[in-house]
C-alpha positions in Angstrom: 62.0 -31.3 -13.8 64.6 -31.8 -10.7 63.8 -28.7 -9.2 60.6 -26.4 -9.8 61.7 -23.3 -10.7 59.9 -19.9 -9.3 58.3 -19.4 -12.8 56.9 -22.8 -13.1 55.8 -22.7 -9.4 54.0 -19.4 -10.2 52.1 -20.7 -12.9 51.2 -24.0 -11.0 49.9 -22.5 -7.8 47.8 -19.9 -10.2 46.4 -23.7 -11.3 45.5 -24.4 -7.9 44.0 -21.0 -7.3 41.5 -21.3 -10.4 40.6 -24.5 -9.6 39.6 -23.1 -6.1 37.6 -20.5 -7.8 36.5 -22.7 -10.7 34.8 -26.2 -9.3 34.8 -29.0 -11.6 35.9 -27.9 -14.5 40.1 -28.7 -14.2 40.1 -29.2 -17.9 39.0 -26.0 -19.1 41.4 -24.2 -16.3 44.3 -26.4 -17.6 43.3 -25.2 -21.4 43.3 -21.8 -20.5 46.4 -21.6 -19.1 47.7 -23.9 -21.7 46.6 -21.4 -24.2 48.2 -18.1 -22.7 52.0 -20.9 -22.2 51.4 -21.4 -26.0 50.4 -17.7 -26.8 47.1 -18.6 -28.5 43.6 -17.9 -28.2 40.7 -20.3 -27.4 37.1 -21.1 -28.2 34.9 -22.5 -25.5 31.9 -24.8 -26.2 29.2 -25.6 -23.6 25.7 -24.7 -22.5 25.0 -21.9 -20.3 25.5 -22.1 -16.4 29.2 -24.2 -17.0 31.6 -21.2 -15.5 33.0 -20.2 -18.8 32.7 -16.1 -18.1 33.5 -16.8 -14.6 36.6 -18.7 -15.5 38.1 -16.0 -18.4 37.6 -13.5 -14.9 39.1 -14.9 -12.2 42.0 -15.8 -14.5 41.8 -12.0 -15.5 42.6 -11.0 -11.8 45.6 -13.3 -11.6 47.4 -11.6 -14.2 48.3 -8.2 -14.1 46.5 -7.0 -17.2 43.4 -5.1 -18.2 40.3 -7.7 -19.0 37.2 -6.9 -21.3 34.0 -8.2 -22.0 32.1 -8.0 -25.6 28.8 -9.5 -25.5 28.2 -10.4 -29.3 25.2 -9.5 -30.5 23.6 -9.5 -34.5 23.8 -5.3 -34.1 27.6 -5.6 -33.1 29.3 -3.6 -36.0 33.4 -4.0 -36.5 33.9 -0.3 -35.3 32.5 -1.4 -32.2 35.2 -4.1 -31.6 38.4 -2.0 -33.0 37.6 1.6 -32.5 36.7 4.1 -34.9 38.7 7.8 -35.7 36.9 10.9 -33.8 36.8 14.3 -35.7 38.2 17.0 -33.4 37.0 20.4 -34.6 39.5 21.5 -32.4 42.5 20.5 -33.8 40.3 19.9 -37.1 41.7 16.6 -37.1 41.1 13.1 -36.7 41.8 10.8 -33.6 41.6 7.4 -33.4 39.8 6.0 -30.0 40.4 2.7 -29.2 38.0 0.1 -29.2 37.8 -2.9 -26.4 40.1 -5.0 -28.6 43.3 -3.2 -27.2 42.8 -5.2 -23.6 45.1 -8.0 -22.4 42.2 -10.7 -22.2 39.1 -10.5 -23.8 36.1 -12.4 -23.5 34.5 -12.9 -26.9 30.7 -14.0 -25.0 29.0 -15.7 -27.5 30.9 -15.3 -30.6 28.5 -16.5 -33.0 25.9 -14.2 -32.6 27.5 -11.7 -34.5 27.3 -11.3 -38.5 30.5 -12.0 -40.5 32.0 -8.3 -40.6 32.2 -8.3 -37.0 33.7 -11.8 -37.4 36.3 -10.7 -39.8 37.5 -7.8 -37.8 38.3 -9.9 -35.3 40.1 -12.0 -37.6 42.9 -9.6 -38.3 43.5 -9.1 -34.6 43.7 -12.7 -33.7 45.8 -13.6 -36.7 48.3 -10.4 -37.0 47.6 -9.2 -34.0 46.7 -6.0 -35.2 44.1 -3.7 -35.8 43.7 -1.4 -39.3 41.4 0.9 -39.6 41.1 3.3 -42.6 45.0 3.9 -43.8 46.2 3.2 -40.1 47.6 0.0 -38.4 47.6 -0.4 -34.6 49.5 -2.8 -32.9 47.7 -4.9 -30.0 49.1 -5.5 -26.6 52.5 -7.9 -25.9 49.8 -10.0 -24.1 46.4 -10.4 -26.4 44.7 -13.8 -25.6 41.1 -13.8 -27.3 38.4 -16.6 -25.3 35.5 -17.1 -27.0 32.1 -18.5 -25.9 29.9 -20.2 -27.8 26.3 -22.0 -27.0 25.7 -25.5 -28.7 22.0 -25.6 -28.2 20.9 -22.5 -29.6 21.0 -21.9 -33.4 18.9 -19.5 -34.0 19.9 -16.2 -34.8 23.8 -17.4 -35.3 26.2 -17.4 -37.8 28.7 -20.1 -37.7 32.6 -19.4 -37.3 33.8 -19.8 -40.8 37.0 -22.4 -40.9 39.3 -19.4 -41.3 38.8 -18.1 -38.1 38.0 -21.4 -36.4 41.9 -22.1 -37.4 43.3 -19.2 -35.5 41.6 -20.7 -32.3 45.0 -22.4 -31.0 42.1 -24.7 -29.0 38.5 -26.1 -28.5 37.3 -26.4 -25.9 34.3 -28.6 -24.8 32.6 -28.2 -21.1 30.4 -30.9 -19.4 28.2 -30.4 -17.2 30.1 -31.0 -13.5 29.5 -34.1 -11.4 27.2 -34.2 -8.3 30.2 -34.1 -5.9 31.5 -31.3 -7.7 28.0 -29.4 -7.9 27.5 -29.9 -4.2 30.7 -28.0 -3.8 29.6 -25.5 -6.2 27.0 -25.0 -3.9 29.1 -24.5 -0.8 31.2 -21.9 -2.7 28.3 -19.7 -3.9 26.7 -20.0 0.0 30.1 -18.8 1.7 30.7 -16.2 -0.8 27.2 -14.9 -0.5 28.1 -14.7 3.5 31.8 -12.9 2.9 30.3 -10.3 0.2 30.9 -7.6 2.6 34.3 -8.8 3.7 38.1 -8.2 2.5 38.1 -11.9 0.5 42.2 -13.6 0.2 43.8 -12.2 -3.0 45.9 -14.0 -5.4 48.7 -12.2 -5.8 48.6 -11.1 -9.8 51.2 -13.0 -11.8 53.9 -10.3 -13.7 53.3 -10.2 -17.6 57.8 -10.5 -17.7 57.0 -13.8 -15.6 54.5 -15.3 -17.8 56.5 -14.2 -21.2 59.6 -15.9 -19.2 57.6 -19.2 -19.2 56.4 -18.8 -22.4 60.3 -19.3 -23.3 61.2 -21.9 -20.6 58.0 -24.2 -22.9 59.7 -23.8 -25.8 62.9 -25.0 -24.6 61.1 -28.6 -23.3 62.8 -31.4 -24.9 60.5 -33.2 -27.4 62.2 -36.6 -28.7 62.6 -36.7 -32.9 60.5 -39.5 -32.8 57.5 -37.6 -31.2 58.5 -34.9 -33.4 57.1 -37.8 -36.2 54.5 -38.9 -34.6 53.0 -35.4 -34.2 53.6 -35.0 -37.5 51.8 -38.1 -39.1 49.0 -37.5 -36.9 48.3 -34.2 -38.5 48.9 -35.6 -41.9 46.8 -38.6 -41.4 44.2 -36.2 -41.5 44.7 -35.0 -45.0 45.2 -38.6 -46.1 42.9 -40.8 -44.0 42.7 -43.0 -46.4 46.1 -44.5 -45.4 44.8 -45.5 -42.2 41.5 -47.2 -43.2 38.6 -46.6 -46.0 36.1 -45.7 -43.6 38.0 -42.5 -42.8 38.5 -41.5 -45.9 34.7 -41.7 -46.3 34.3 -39.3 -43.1 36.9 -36.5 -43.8 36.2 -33.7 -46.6 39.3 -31.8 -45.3 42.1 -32.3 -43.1 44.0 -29.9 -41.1 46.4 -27.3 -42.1 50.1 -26.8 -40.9 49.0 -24.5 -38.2 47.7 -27.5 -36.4 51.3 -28.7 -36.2 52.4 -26.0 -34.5 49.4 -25.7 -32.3 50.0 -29.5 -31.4 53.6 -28.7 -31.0 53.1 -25.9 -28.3 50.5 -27.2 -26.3 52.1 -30.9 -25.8 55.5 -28.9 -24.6 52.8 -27.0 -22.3 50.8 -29.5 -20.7 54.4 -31.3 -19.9 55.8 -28.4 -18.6 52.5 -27.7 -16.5 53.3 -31.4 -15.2 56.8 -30.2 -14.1 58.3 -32.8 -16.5 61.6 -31.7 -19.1 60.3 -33.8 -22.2 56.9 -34.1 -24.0 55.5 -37.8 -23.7 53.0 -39.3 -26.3 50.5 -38.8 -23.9 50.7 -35.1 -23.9 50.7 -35.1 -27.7 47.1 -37.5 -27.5 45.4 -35.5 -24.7 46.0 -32.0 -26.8 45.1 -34.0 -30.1 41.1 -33.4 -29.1 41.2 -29.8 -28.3 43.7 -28.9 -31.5 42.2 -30.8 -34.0 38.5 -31.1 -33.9 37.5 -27.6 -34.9 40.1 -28.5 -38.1 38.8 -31.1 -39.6 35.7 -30.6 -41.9 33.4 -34.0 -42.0 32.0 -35.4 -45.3 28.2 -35.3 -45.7 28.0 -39.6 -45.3 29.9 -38.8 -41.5 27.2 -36.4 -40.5 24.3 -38.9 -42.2 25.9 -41.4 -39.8 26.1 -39.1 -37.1 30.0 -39.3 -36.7 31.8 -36.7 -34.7 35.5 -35.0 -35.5 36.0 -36.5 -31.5 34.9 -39.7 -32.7 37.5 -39.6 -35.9 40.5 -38.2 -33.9 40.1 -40.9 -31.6 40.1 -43.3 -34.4 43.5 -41.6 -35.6 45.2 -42.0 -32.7 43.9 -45.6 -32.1 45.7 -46.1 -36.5 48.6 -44.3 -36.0 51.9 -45.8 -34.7 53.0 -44.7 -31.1 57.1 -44.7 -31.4 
């Protein structure tokens, strides 16, 4: 872009903020605010200690919005996500009380801990964004971005994400560990914020809902070429038929990914370019979103996981097959 406009400059110096906040984990700061440019919700893999709660919060204060946490847990029941209808003796009525769901950002902490009732209540919310609850629907907030946690190393006591909800993640996300240089600045932070607990701290100055809805708009409008538009395309569809691209991926993929993978990919490559302060999508934006949009899509065959294949490993084999225009 010739000029950076105030809503793009906004959104870039919250970037810079995070990242301030947030030490070595750009990637995950990028998704998120990827994720609330594309109006989606994100899930977050990555052993404990990697800044994921601490992320979903500081980007919480930088937006002016209400926040929530919901630790999942196997006791969680549904009414405890959406809210349940009070008697009044009163009034000898019923009144519905609102449950955490009806925040701005929530923080889903380990997601699959919780048993699949819990699961599919927050499946209507993320999809319809909406909540019904006897007879009753309830619309959620303008702004609803859902980011959930989960643990890689544990597995017992979970219940994995069935692929229904997994496709109403718009990303995910996968966090390393940092690198020494950034840990030793992790290390810094902690000290000098341990030191300054008892003093004012700098403020970022909360970015307007109106401002982020107004960028929301100015992504769509980012010029993506017709031959992008193609290559997006065949890369989702290479998925459903890998066999055109060689026999061994046809042996790896069970199931490819549906069309809402196409609009994912479409929103998030306008997104990352317009984070980059550039008017038109590039193929490179359209590979570097590939990873996050696509690999909790694709179900594996049995042989890949015999042979210890990842969905990382066969997107990066897709994009290696399919034609760049």
């Amino acid at each position: 872009m010739s000029e950076q406009n105030p809503t793009q400059a906004a959104l870039i110096r919250l970037n810079h903020y995070i990242n301030q906040q947030i030490i070595g984990q750009d990637v995950l700061v990028e998704r998120m605010l990827i994720g609330l440019l594309a109006n989606g919700h994100i899930l977050v893999e990555g052993a404990p200690g990697l800044a994921k709660t601490r992320a979903i919060n500081v980007l919480s204060q930088c937006i002016q919005g209400d926040f929530h946490r919901i630790q999942f847990t196997p006791d969680l029941l549904p009414a405890d996500l959406t809210g349940t209808e009070i008697f009044r003796p009163q009034q000898g009525t019923f009144e519905f009380q609102k449950g955490p769901l009806f925040h701005n950002l929530i923080l889903a902490d380990e997601i699959n801990r919780s048993p699949a009732k819990v699961q599919a209540a927050l499946l209507e919310a993320m999809a319809e964004r909406q909540i019904t609850v006897g007879q009753a629907t309830y619309p959620l907030p303008p702004l609803f971005m859902v980011m959930a946690t989960q643990n890689p190393i544990e597995q017992e006591g979970t219940y994995p994400l069935p692929e229904a909800q997994l496709d109403r993640f718009l990303l995910h996300v996968k966090v390393d560990y940092p690198s020494a240089e950034h840990e030793k600045t992790i290390l810094h932070l902690v000290r000098a914020e341990a030191k300054q607990a008892s003093q004012p701290k700098d403020r970022f100055e909360p970015i307007s809902q109106d401002l982020l809805f107004a960028a929301r708009n100015e992504v769509l409008n980012i010029y993506m070429a017709d031959s992008l538009e193609d290559y997006l395309l065949q890369i989702v569809l290479a998925t459903r038929n890998p066999g055109a691209y060689g026999d061994d991926l046809a042996g790896w993929l069970q199931y490819g990914a549906s069309p809402r993978a196409s609009i994912a990919l479409d929103r998030c490559a306008r997104a990352k370019a317009w984070l980059a302060q550039r008017d038109f999508v590039g193929p490179e934006d359209i590979q570097d979103m590939a990873y996050d949009v696509l690999r909790h899509r694709l179900i594996l065959s049995y042989e890949a996981e015999a042979e210890g294949i990842s969905t990382d490993h066969v997107i990066k084999e897709l994009l290696a097959r399919v034609a760049v225009p």
